[in-house]
C-alpha positions in Angstrom: 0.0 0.0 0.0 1.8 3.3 -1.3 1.6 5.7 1.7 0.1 9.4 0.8 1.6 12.9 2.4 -0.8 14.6 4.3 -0.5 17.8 2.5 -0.7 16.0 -0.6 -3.1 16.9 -3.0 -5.7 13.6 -3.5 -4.3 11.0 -5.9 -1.2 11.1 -3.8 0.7 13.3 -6.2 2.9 16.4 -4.8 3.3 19.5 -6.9 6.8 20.1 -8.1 8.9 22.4 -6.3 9.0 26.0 -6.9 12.7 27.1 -7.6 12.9 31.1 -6.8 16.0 32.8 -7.8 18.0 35.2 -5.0 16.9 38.2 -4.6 18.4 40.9 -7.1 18.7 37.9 -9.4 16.8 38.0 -13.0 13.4 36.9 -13.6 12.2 34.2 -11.5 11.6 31.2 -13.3 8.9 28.6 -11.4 8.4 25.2 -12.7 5.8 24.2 -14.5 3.0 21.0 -14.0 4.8 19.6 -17.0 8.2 18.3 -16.8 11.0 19.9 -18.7 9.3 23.3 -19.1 9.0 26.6 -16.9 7.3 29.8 -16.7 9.2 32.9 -17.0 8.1 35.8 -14.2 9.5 39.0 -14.6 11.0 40.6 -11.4 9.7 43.9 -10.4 12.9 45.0 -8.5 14.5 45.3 -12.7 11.6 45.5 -15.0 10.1 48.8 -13.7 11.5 50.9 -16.6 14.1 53.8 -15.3 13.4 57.3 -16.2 16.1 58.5 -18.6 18.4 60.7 -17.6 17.2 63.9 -19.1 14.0 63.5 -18.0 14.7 63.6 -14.6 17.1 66.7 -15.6 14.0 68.5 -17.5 11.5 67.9 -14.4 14.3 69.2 -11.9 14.5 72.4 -13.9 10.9 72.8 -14.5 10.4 72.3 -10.2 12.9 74.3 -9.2 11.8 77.2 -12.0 8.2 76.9 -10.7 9.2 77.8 -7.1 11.2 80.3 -8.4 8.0 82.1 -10.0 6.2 81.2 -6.6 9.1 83.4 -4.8 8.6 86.6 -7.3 5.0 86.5 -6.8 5.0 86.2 -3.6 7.6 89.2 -3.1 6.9 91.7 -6.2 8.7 94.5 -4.3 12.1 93.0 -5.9 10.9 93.6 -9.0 11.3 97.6 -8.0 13.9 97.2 -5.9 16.1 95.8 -8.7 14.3 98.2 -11.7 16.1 100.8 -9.2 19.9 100.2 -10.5 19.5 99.9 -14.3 17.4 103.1 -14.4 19.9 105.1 -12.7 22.9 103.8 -15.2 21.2 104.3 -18.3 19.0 107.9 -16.7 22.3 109.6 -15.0 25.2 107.9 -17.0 23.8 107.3 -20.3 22.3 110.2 -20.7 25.6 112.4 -19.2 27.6 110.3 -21.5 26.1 111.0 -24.7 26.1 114.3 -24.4 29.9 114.2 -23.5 30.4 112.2 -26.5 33.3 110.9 -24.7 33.3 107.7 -26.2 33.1 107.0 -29.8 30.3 104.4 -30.8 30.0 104.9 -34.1 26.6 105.4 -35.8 24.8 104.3 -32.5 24.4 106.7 -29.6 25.7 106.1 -26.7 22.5 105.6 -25.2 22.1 102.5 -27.4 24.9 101.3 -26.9 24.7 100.9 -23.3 21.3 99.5 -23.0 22.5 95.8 -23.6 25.2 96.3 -21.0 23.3 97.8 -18.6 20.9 94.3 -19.2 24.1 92.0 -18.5 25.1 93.6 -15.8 21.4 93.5 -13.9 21.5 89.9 -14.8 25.1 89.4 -13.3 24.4 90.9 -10.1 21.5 88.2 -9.6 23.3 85.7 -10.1 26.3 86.0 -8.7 25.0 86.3 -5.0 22.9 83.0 -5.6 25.5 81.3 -3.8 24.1 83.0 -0.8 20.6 80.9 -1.5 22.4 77.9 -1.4 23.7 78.6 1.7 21.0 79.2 3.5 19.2 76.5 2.2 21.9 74.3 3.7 21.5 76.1 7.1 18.1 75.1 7.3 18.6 71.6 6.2 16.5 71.8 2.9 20.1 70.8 0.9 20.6 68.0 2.6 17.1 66.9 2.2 17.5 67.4 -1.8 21.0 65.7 -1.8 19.6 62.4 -0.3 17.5 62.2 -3.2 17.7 60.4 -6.2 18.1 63.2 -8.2 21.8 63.8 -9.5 23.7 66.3 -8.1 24.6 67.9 -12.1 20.1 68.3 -12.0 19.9 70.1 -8.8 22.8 72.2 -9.8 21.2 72.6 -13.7 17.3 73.3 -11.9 19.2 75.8 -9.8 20.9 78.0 -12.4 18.1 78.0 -15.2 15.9 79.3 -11.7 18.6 81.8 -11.4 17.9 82.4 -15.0 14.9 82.9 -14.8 15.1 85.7 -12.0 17.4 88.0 -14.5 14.7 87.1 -17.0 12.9 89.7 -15.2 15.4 92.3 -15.6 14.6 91.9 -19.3 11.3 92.9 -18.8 12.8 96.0 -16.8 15.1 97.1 -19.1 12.3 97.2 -22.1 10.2 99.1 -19.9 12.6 101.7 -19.8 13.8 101.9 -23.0 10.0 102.2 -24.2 9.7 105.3 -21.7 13.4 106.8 -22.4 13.1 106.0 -26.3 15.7 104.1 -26.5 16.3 102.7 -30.1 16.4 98.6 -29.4 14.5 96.4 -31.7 10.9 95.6 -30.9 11.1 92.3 -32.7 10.1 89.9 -30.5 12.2 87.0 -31.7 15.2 89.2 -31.4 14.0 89.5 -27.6 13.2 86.0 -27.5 16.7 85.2 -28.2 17.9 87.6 -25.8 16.1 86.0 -23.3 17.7 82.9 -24.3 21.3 84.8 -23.9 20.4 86.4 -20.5 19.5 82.5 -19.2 22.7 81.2 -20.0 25.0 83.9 -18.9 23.1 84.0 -15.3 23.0 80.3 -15.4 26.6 80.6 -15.4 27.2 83.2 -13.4 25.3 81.7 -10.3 27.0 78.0 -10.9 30.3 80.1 -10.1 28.8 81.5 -7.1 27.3 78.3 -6.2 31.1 77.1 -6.6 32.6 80.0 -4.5 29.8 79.0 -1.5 31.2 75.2 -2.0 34.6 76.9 -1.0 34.2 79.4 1.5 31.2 77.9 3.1 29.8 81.0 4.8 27.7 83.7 3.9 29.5 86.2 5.1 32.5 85.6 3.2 30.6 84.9 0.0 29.3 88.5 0.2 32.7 90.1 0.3 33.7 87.6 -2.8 30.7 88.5 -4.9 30.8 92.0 -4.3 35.1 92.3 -5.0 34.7 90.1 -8.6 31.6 91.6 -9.7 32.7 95.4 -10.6 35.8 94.0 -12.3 34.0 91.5 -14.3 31.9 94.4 -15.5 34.4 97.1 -16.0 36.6 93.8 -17.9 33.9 93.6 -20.3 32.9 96.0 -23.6 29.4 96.9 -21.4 30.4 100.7 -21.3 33.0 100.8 -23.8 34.1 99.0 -26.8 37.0 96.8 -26.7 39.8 98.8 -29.1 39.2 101.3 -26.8 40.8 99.1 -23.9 44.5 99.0 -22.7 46.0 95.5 -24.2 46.1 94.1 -21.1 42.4 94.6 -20.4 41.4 93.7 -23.8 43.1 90.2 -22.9 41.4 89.7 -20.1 37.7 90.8 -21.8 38.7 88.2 -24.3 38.3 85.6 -21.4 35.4 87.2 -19.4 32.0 85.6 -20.7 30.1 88.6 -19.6 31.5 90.2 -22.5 30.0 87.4 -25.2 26.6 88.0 -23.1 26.9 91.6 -24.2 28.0 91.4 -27.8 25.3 88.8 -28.4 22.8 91.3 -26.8 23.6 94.5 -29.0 23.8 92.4 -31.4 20.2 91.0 -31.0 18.8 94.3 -29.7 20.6 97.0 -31.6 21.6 95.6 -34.7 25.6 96.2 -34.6 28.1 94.2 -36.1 28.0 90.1 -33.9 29.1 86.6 -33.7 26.4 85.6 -32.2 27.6 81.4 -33.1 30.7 82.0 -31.3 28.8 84.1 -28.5 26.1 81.1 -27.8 29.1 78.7 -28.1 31.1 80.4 -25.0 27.8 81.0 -23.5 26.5 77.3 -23.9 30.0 76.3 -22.6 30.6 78.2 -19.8 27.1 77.1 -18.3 28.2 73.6 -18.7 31.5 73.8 -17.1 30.2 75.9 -14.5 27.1 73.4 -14.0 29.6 70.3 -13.5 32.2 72.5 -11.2 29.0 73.4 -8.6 27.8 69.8 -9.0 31.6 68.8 -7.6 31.4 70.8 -4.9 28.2 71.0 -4.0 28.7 67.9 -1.4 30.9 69.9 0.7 27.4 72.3 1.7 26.1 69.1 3.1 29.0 67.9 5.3 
C-alpha cells in the first residue's frame, strides 16, 4: 500500500517544487506542471523601466523654475527694488555720456549702446550672489534633504541655475520698460527678444554655478558676500558693457577676451541693436561656460552638506 503525504493533494501526487532565484537575481523562473518546461516571471525590482536621464534633468528644472515664479509673486517689491539700479545707469550715466560724446560708438548713440550692458550687468548681479541661497538652504537643512534624493547632483545644480535664469529674465522685462519710456532705439522684434532671453538665461545660469562654486569653497555667507561683491565690478568694468574693446589698454582687452560677460553683451547689442556680432561663437562660449560651470558646482556641491 503506497503511503500518501498529508499535504498531498488527492491521488497522492505532490506539486513540483518552486525554484525562486536570489533576490536581485533575473526573472524568477517557477516550474511548471509539466516536466522539462518553466514559466518565466518578470522581477519587479529590474523590470520597472528607469526614467532616462534627461528626463529627470528637464523635471528638476521645471520644479525648481516653478518655485522660483512662486518666490517673485509672492515678493513683487524686488521687482522695483532691482528696476532701481539699471534706471539710474542708463538715466544719470547714459544720458551724461552721450552728451559728452566721450566715447566714440559709431553710428549708434551712446544711449544705445549701453542699454545691452546695462541688461548683462542686472542679470550678473543676480546671479552671482545666488550662492548665498544655497547657503542658507543648507543652514536650514532643505540641501541635505535634496541631496539624499535620487536626483543627480549635475540636475539640482542645472534646476538651480536655469531658476537663477529665470530671476534676471525679469530684468529683461525692466530694461524694455525703460527703453520704451526713455526712447531708447532697441529692436521691438520679439524673436530678437526671444533670443535675448535665451542669452540672458545662459550667462546667469553661469554666473550663479560660479557663485554656487565660490559658496562650495568658503562655506559662509559672510565671506561669499565680500567675494561676490570684490569680482563683480571687475567682471563688469573687464567687459565691452560701457565701452568698446579697441578702446581698452591691451592688457584689459586680454582679459575681456576671457570674461563671458563680454559674449553676453556682444550677443545682446547684437540682437537688440543691430551692430556688427558673432552671435555662433557668443552662444558657443555661453553654452559652454554654463556647462563647465554646471559640472564644477555639481563637484562641490557635497561639501554644503558635510
Amino acid at each position: 500500500m503506497t503511503s500518501v503525504r498529508p499535504d498531498a493533494p488527492r491521488g497522492g501526487f505532490a506539486e513540483p517544487p518552486v525554484h525562486l532565484p536570489a533576490s536581485g537575481a533575473g526573472p524568477h523562473t517557477i516550474a511548471g506542471p509539466v516536466e522539462g518546461t518553466a514559466t518565466s516571471v518578470p522581477n519587479p525590482a529590474t523590470s520597472v523601466p528607469v526614467p532616462a536621464a534627461w528626463r529627470v534633468l528637464v523635471r528638476r528644472v521645471v520644479a525648481l523654475c516653478l518655485a522660483e515664479l512662486q518666490k517673485l509673486r509672492h515678493d513683487r517689491t524686488e521687482l522695483v527694488t532691482r528696476a532701481i539700479q539699471p534706471a539710474l545707469w542708463l538715466t544719470i550715466f547714459g544720458e551724461t555720456f552721450t552728451r559728452l560724446r566721450a566715447i566714440p560708438t559709431g553710428s549708434v548713440s551712446y544711449l544705445d549702446y549701453l542699454a545691452p550692458g546695462i541688461l548683462a550687468q542686472s542679470a550678473l548681479f543676480i546671479a552671482i550672489f545666488y550662492g548665498i541661497q544655497i547657503i542658507w538652504e543648507r543652514d536650514s537643512g532643505i540641501l541635505t534633504k535634496l541631496l539624499v534624493t535620487p536626483t543627480p547632483r549635475t540636475a539640482l545644480v542645472t534646476g538651480k541655475a536655469f531658476a537663477a535664469g529665470l530671476r534676471a529674465t525679469s530684468q529683461v522685462v525692466v530694461i524694455l520698460v525703460l527703453c520704451l519710456l526713455m526712447r531708447i532705439g532697441l529692436t521691438l522684434n520679439p524673436l530678437r527678444w526671444l533670443g535675448a532671453v535665451v542669452v540672458v538665461v545662459l550667462g546667469a545660469a553661469f554666473f550663479s554655478c560660479l557663485s554656487i562654486m565660490i559658496a562650495g569653497l568658503v562655506l559662509k555667507r559672510d565671506r561669499l558676500m565680500g567675494i561676490g561683491q570684490a569680482i563683480t565690478m571687475p567682471l563688469f568694468f573687464g567687459s565691452n558693457a560701457l565701452y568698446p574693446t579697441r578702446l581698452m589698454p591691451h592688457w584689459l582687452q586680454v582679459i575681456s577676451r576671457v570674461n563671458p560677460l563680454s559674449y553676453e553683451v556682444d550677443a545682446l547689442r547684437g540682437l537688440l541693436v543691430g551692430t556688427p556680432a558673432t552671435l555662433w561663437l557668443d552662444g558657443c562660449v555661453l553654452l559652454g561656460a554654463a556647462v563647465a560651470g554646471i559640472l564644477g558646482a555639481s563637484a562641490l556641491l557635497g561639501r554644503l552638506a558635510r
